[in-house]
N, CA, C and O atoms as a Maestro MAE file, in Angstrom:
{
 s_m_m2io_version
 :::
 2.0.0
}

f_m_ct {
 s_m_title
 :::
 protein
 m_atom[344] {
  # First column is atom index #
  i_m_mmod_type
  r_m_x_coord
  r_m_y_coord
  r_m_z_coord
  i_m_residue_number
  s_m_chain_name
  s_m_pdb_residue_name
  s_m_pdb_atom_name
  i_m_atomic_number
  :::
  1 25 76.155 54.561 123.105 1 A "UNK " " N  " 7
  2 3 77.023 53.406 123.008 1 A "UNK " " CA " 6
  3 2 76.716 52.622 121.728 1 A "UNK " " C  " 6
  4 15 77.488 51.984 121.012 1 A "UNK " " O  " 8
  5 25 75.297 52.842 121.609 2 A "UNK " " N  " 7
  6 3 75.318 51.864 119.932 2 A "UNK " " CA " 6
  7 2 75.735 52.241 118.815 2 A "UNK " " C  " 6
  8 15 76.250 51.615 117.889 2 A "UNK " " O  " 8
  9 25 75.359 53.827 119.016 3 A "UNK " " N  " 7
  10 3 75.933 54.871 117.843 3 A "UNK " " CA " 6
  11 2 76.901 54.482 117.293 3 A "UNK " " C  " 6
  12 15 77.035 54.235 116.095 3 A "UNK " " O  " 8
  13 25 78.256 54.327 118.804 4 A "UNK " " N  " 7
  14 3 79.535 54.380 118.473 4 A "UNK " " CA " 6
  15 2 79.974 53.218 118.200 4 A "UNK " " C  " 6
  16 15 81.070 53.390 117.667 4 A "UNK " " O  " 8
  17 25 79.654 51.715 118.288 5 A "UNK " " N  " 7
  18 3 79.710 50.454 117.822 5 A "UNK " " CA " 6
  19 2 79.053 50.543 116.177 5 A "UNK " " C  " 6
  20 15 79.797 50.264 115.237 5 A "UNK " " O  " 8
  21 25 77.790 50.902 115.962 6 A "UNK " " N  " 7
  22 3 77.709 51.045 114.547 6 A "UNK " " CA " 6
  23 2 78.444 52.097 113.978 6 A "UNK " " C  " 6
  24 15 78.674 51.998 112.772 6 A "UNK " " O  " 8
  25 25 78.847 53.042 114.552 7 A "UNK " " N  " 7
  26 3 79.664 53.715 113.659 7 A "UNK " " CA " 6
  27 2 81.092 53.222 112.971 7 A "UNK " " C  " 6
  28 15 81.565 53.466 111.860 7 A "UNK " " O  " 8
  29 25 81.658 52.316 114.238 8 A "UNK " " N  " 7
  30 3 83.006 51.429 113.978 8 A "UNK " " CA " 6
  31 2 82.935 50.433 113.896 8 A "UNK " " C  " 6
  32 15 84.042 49.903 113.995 8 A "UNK " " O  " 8
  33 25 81.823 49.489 113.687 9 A "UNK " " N  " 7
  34 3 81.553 48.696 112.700 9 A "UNK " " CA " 6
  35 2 81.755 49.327 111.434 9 A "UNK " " C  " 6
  36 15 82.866 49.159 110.931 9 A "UNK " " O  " 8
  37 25 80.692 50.210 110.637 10 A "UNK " " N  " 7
  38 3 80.506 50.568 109.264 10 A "UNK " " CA " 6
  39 2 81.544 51.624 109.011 10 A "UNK " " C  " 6
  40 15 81.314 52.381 108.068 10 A "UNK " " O  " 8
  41 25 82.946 51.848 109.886 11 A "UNK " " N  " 7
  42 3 84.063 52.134 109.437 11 A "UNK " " CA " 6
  43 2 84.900 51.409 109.098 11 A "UNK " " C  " 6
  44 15 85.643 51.795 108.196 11 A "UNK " " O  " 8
  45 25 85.078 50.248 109.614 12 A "UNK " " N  " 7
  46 3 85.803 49.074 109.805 12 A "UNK " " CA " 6
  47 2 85.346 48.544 107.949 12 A "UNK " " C  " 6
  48 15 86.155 48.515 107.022 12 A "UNK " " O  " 8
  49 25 84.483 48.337 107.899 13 A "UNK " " N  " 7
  50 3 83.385 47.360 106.725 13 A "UNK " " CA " 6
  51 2 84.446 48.732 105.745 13 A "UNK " " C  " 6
  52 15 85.262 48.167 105.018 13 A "UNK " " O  " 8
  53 25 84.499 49.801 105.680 14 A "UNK " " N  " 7
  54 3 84.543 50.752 104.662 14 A "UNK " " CA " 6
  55 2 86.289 50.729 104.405 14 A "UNK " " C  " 6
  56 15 86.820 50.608 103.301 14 A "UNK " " O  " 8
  57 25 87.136 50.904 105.961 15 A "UNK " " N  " 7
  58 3 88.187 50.900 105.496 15 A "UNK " " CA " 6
  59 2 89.249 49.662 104.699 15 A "UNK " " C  " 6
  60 15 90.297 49.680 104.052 15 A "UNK " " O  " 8
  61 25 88.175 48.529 105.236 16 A "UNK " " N  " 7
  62 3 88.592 46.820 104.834 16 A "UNK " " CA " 6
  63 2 87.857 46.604 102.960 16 A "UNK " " C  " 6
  64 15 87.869 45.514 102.388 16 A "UNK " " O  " 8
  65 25 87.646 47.087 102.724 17 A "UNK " " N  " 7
  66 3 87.127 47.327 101.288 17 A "UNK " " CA " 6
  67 2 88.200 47.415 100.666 17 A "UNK " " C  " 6
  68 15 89.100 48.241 100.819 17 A "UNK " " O  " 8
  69 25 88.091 46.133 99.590 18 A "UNK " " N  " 7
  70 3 89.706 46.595 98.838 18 A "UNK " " CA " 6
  71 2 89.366 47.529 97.743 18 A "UNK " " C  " 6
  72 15 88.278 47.781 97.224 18 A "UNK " " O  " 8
  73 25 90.761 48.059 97.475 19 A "UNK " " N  " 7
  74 3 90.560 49.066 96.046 19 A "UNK " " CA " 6
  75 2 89.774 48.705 94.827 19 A "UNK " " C  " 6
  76 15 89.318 49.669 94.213 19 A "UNK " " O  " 8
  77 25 89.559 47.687 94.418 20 A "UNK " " N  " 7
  78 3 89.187 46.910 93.768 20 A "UNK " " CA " 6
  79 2 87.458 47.239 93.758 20 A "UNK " " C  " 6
  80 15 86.915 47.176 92.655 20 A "UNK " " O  " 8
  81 25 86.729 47.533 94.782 21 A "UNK " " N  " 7
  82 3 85.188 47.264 95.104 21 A "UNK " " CA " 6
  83 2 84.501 48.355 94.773 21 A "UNK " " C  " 6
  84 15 83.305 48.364 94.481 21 A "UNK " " O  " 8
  85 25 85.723 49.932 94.834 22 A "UNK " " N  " 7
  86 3 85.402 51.244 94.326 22 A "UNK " " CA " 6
  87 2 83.907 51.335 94.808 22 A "UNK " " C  " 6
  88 15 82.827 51.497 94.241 22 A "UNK " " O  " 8
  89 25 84.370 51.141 96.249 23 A "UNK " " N  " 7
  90 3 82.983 51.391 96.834 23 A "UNK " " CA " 6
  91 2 82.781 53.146 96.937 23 A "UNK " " C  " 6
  92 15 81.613 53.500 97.096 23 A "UNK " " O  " 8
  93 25 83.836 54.260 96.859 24 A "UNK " " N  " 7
  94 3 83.624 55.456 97.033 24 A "UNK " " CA " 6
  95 2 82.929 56.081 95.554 24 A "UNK " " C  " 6
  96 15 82.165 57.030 95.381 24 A "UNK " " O  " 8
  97 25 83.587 55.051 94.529 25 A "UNK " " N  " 7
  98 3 83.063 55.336 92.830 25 A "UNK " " CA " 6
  99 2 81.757 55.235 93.025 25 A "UNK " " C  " 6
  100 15 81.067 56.242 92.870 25 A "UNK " " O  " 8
  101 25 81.303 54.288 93.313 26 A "UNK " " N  " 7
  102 3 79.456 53.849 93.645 26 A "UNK " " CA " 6
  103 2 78.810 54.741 93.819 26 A "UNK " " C  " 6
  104 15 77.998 55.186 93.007 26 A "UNK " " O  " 8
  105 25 79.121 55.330 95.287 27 A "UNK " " N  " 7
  106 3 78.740 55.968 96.001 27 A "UNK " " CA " 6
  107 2 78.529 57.263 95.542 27 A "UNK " " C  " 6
  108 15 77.408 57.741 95.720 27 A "UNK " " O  " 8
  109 25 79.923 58.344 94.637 28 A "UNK " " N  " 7
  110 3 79.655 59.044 93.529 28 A "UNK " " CA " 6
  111 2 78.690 59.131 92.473 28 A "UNK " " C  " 6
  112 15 77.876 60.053 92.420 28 A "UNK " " O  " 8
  113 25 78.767 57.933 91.384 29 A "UNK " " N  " 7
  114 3 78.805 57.804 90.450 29 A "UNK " " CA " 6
  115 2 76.939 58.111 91.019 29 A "UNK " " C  " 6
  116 15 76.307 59.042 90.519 29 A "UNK " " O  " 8
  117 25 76.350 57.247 92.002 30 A "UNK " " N  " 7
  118 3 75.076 57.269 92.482 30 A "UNK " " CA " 6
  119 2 74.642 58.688 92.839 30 A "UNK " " C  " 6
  120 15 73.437 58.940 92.867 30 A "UNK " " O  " 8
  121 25 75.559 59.646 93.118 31 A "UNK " " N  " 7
  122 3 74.923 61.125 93.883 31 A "UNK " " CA " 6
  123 2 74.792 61.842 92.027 31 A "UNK " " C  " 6
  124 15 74.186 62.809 91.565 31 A "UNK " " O  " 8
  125 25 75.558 60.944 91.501 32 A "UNK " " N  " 7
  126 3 75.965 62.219 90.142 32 A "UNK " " CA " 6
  127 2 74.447 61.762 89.721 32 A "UNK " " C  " 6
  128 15 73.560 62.591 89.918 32 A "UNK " " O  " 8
  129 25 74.039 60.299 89.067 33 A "UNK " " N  " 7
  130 3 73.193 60.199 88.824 33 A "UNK " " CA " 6
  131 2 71.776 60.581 89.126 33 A "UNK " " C  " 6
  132 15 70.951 60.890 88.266 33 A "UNK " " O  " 8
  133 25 71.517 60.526 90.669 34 A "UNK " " N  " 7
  134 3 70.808 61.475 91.301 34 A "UNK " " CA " 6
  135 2 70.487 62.656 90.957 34 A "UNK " " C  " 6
  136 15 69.481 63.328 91.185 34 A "UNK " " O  " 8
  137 25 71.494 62.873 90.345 35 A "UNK " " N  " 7
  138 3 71.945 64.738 90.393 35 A "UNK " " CA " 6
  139 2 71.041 65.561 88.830 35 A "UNK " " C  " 6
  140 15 70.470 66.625 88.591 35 A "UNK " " O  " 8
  141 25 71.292 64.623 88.286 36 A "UNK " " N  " 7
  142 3 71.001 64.464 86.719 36 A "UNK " " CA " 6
  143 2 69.615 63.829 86.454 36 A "UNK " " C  " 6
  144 15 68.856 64.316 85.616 36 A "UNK " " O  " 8
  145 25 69.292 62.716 87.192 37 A "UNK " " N  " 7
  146 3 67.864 62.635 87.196 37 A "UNK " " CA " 6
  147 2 66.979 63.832 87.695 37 A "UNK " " C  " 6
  148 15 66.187 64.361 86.915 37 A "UNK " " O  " 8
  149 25 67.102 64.234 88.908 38 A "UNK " " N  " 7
  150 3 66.517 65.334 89.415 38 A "UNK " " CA " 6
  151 2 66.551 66.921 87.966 38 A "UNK " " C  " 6
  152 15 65.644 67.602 87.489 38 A "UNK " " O  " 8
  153 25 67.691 66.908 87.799 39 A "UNK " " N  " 7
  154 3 67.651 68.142 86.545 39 A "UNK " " CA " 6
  155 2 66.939 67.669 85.771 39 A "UNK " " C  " 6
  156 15 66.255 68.512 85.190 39 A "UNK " " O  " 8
  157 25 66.751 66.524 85.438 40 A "UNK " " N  " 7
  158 3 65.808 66.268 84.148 40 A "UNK " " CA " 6
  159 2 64.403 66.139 84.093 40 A "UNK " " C  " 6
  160 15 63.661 66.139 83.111 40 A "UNK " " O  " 8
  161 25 64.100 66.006 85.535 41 A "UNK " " N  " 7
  162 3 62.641 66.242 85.538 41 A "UNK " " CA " 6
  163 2 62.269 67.309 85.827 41 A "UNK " " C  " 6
  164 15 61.057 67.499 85.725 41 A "UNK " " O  " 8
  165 25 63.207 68.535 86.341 42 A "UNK " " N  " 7
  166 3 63.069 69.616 86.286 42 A "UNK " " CA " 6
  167 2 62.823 70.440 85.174 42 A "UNK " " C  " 6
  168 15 62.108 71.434 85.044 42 A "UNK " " O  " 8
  169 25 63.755 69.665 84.186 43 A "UNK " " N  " 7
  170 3 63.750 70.628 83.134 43 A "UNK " " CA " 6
  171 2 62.455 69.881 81.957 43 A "UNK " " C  " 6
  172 15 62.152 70.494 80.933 43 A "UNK " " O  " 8
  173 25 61.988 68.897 82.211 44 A "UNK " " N  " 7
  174 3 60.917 68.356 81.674 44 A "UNK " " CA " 6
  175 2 61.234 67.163 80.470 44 A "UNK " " C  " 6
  176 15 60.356 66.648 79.778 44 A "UNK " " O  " 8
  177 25 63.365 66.715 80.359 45 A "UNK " " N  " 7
  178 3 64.157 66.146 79.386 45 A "UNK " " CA " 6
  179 2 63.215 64.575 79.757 45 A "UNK " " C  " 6
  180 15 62.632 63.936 78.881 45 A "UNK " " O  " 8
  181 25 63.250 64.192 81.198 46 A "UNK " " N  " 7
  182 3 62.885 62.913 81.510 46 A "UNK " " CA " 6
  183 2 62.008 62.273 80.858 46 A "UNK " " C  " 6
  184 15 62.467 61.395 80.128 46 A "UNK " " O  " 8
  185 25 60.399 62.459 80.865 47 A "UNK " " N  " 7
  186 3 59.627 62.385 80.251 47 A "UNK " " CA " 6
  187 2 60.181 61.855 78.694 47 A "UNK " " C  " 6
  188 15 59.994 60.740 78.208 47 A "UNK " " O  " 8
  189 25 60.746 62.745 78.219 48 A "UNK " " N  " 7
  190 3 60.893 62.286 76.407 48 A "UNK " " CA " 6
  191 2 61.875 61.738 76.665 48 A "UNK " " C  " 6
  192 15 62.286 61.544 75.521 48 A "UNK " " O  " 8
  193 25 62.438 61.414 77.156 49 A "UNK " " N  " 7
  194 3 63.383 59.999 76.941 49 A "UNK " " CA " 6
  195 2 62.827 58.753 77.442 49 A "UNK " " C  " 6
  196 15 63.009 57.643 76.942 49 A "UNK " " O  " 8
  197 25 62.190 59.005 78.390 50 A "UNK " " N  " 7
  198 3 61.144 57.714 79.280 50 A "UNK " " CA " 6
  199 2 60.057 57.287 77.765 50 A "UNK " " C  " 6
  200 15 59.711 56.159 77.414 50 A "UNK " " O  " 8
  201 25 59.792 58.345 77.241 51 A "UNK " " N  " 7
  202 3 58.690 57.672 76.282 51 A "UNK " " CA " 6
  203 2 59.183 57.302 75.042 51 A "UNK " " C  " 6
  204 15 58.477 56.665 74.261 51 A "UNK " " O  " 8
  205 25 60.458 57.674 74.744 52 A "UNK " " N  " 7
  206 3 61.745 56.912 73.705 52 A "UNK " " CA " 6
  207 2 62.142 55.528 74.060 52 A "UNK " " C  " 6
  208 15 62.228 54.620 73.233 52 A "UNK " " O  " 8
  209 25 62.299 55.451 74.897 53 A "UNK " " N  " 7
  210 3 62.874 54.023 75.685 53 A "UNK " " CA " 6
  211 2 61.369 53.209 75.846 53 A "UNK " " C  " 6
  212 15 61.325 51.999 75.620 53 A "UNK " " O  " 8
  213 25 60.372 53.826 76.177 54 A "UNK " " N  " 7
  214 3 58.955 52.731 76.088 54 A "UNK " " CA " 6
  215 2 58.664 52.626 74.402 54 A "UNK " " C  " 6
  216 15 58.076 51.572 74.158 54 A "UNK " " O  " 8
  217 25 58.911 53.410 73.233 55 A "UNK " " N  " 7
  218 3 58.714 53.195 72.339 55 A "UNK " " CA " 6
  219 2 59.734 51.904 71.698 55 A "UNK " " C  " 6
  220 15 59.305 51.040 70.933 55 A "UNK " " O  " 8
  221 25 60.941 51.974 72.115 56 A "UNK " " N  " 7
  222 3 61.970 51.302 71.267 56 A "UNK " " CA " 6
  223 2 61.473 49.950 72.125 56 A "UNK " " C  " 6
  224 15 61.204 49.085 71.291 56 A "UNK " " O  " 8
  225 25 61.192 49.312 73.857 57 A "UNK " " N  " 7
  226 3 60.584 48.657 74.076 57 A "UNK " " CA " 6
  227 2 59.321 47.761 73.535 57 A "UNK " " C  " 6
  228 15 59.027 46.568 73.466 57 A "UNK " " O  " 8
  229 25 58.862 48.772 73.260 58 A "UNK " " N  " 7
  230 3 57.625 48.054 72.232 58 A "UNK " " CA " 6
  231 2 57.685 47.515 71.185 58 A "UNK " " C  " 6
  232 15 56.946 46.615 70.787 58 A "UNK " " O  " 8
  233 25 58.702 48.082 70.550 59 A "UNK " " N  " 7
  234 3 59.555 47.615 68.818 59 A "UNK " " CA " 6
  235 2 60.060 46.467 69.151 59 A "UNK " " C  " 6
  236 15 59.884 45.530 68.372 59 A "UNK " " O  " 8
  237 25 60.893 46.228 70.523 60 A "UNK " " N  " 7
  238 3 61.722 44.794 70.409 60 A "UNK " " CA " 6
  239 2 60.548 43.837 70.838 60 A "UNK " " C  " 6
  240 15 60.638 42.615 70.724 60 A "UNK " " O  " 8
  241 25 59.644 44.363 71.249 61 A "UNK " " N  " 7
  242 3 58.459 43.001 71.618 61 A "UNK " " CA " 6
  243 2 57.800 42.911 70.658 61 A "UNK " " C  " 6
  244 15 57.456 41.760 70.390 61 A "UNK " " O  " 8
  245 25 57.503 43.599 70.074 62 A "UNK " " N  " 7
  246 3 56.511 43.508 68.050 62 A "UNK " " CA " 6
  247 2 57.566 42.618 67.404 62 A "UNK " " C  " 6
  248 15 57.138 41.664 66.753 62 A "UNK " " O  " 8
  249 25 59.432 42.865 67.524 63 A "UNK " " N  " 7
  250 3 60.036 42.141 66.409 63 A "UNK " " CA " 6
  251 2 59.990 40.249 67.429 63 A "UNK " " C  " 6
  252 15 59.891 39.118 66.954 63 A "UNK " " O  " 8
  253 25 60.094 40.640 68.660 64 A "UNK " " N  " 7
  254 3 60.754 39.230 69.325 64 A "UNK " " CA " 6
  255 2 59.152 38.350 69.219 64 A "UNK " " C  " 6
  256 15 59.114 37.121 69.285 64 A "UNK " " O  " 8
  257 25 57.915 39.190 69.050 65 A "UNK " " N  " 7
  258 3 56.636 38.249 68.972 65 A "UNK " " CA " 6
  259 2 56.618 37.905 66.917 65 A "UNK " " C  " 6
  260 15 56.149 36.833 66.534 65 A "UNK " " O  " 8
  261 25 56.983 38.592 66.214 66 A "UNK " " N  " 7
  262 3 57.106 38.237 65.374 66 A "UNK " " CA " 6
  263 2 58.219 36.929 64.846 66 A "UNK " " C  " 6
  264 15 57.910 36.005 64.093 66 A "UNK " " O  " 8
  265 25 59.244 37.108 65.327 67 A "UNK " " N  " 7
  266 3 60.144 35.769 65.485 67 A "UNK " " CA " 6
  267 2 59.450 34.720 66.033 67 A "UNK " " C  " 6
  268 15 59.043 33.715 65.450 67 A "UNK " " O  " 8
  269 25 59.343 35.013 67.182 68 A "UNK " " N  " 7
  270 3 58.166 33.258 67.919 68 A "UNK " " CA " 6
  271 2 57.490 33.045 66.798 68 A "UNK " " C  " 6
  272 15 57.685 31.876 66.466 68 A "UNK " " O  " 8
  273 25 56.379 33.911 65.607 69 A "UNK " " N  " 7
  274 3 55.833 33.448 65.501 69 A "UNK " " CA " 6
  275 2 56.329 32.509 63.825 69 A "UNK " " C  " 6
  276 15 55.774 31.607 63.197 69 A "UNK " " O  " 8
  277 25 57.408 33.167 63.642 70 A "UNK " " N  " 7
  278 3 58.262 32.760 62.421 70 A "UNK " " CA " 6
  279 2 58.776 31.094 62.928 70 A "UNK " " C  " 6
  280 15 58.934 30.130 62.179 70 A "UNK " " O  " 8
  281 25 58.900 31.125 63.908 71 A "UNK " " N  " 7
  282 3 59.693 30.074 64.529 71 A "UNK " " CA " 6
  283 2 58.939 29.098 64.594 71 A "UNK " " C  " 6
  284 15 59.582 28.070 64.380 71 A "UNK " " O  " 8
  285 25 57.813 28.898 64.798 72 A "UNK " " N  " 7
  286 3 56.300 28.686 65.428 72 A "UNK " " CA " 6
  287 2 56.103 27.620 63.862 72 A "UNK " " C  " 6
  288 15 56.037 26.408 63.658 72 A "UNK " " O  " 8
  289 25 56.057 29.038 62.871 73 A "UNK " " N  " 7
  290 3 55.671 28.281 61.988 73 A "UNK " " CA " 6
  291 2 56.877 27.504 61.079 73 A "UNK " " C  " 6
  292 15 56.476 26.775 60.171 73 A "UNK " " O  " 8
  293 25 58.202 27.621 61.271 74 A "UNK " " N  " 7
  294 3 58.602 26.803 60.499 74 A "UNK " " CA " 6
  295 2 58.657 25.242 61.397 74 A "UNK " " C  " 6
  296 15 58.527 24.147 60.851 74 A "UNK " " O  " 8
  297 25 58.929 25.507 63.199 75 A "UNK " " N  " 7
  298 3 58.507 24.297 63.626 75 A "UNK " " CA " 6
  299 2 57.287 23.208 63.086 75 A "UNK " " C  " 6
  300 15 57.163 21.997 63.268 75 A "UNK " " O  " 8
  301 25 56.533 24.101 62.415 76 A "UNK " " N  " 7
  302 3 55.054 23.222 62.262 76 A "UNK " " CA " 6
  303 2 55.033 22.542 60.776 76 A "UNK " " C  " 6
  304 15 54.470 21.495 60.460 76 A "UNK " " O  " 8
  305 25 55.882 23.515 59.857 77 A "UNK " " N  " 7
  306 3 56.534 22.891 58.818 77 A "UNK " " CA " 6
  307 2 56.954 21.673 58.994 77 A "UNK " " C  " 6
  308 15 56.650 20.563 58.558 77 A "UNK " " O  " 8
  309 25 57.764 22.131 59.768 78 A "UNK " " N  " 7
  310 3 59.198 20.576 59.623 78 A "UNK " " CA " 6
  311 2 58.620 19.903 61.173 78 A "UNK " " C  " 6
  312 15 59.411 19.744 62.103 78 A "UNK " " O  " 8
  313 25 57.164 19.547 61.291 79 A "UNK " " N  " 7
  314 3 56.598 18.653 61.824 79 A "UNK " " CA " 6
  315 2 56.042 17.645 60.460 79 A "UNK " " C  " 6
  316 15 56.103 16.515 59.975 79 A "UNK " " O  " 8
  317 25 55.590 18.731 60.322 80 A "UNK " " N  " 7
  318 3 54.500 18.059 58.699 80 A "UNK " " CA " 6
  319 2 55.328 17.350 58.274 80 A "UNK " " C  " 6
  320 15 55.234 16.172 58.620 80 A "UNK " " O  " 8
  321 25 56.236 17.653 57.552 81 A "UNK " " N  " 7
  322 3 57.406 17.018 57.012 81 A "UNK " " CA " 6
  323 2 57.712 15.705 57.320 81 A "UNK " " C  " 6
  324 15 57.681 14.586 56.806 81 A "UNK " " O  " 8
  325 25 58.040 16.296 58.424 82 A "UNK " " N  " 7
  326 3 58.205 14.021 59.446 82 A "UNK " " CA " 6
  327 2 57.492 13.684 59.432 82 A "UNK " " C  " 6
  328 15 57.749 12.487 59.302 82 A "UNK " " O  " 8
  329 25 56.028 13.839 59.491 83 A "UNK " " N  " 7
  330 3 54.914 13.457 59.754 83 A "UNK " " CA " 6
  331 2 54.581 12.572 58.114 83 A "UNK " " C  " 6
  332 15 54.145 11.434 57.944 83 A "UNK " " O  " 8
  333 25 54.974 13.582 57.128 84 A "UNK " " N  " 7
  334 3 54.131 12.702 55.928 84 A "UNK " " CA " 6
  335 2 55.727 11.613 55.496 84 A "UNK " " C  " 6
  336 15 55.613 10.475 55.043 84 A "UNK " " O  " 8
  337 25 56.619 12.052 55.672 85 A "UNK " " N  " 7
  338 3 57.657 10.601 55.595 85 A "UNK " " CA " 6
  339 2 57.572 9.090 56.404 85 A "UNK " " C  " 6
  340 15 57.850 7.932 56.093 85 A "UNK " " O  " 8
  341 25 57.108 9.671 57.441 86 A "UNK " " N  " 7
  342 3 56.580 8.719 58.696 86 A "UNK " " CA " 6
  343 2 55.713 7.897 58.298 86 A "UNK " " C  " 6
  344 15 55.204 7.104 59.091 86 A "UNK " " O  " 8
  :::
 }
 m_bond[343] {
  # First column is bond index #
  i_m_from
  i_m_to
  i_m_order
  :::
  1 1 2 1
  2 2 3 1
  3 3 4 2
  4 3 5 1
  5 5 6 1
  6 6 7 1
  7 7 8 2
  8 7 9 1
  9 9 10 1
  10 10 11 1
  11 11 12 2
  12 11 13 1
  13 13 14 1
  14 14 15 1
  15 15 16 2
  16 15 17 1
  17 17 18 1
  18 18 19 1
  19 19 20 2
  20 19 21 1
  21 21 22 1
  22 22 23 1
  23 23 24 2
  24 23 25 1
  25 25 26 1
  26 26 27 1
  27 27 28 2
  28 27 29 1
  29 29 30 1
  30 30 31 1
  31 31 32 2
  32 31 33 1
  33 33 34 1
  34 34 35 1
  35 35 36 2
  36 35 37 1
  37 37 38 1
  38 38 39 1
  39 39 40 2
  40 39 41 1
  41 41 42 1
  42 42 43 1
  43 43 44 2
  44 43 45 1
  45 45 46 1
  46 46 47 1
  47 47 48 2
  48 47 49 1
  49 49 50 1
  50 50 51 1
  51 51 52 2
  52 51 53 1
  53 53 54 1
  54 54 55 1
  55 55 56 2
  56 55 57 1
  57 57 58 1
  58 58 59 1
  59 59 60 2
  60 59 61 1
  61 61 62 1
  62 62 63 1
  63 63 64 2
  64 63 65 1
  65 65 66 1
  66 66 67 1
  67 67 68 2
  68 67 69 1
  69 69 70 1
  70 70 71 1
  71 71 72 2
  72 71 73 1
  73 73 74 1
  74 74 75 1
  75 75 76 2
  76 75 77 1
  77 77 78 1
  78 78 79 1
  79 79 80 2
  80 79 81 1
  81 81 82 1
  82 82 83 1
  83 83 84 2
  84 83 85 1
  85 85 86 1
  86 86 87 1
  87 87 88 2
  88 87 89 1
  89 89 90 1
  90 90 91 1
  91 91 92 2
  92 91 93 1
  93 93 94 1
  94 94 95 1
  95 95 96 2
  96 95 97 1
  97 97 98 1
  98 98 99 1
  99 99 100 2
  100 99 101 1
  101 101 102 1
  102 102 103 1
  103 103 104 2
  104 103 105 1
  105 105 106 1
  106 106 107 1
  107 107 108 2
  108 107 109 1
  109 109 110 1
  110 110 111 1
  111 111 112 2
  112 111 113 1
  113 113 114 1
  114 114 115 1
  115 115 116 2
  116 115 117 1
  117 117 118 1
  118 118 119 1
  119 119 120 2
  120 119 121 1
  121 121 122 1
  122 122 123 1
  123 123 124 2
  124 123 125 1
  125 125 126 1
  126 126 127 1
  127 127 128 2
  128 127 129 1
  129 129 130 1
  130 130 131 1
  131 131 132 2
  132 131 133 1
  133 133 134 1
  134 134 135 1
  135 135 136 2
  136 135 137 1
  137 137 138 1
  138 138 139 1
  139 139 140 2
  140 139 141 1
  141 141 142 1
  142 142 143 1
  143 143 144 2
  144 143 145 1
  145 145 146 1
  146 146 147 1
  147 147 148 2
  148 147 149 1
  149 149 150 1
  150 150 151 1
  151 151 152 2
  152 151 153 1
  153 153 154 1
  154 154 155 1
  155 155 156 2
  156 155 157 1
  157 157 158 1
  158 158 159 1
  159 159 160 2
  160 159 161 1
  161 161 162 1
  162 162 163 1
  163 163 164 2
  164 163 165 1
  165 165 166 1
  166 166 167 1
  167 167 168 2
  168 167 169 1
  169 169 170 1
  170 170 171 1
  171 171 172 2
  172 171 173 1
  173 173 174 1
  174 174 175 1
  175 175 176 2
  176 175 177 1
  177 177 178 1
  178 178 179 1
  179 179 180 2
  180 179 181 1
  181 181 182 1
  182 182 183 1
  183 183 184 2
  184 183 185 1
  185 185 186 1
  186 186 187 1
  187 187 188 2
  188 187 189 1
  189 189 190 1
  190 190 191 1
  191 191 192 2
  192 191 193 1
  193 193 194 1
  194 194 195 1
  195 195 196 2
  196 195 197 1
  197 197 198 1
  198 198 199 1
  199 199 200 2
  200 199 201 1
  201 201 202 1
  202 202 203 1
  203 203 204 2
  204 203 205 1
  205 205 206 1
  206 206 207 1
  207 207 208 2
  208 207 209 1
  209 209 210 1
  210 210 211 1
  211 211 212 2
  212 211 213 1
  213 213 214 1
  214 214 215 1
  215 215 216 2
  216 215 217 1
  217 217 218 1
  218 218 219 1
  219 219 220 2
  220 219 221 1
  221 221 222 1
  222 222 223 1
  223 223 224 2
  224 223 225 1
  225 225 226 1
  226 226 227 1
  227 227 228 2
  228 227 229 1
  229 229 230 1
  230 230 231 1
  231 231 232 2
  232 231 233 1
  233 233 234 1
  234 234 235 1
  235 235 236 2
  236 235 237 1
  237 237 238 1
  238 238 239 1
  239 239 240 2
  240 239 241 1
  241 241 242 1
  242 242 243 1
  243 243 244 2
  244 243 245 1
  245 245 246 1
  246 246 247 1
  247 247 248 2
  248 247 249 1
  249 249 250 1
  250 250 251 1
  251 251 252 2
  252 251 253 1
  253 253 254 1
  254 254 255 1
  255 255 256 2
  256 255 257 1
  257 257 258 1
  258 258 259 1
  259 259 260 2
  260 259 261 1
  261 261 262 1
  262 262 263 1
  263 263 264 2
  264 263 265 1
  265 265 266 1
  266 266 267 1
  267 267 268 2
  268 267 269 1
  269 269 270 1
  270 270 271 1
  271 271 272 2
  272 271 273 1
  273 273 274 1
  274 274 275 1
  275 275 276 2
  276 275 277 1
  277 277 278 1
  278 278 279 1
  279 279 280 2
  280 279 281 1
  281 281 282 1
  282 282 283 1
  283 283 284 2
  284 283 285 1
  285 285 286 1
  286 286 287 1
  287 287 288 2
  288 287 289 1
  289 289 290 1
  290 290 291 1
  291 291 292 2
  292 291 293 1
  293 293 294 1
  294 294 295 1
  295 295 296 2
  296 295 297 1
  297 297 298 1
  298 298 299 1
  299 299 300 2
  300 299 301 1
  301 301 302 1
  302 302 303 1
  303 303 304 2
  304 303 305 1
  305 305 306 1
  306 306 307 1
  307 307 308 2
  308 307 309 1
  309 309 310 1
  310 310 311 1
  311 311 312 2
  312 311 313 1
  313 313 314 1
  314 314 315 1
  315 315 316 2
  316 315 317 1
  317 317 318 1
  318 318 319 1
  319 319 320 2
  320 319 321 1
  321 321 322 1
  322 322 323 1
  323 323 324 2
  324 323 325 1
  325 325 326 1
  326 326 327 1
  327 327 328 2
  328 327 329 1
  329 329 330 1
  330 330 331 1
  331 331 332 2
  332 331 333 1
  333 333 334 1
  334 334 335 1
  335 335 336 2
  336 335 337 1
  337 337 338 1
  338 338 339 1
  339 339 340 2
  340 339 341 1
  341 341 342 1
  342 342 343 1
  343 343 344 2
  :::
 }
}
């Protein structure tokens, strides 16, 4: 009896889904991805792209700590600045 209440509940929820929510696309788009992750660690592709994506990671935190520190220092500039007009 619960089976069949959750089952027509979570039919109900699926057929009341407007076109719009492409809840069946999801649901695809998620098995394909699946599908393709699994081949890629099979075939050993994962790995070198995982360590491409941690490399280019590391580049935007070397350039975004280099900005703070650009930033850092022209703030401290144009403290001085007010400071000796003051």
């Amino acid at each position: 009896m619960k089976c069949t209440t959750i089952f027509l509940v979570l039919s109900m929820v699926v057929l009341m889904a407007e076109p719009g929510d492409a809840f069946f696309g999801h649901i695809l788009k998620g098995i394909v991805s699946v599908g393709k992750h699994i081949h890629g660690l099979i075939r050993g592709r994962h790995g070198e792209a995982m360590r491409e994506q941690d490399a280019m990671r590391d580049q935007d935190a070397m350039r975004d700590q280099e900005a703070m520190r650009d930033k850092e220092a022209m703030d401290q500039r144009a403290f001085e600045q007010e400071r000796a007009f003051a």
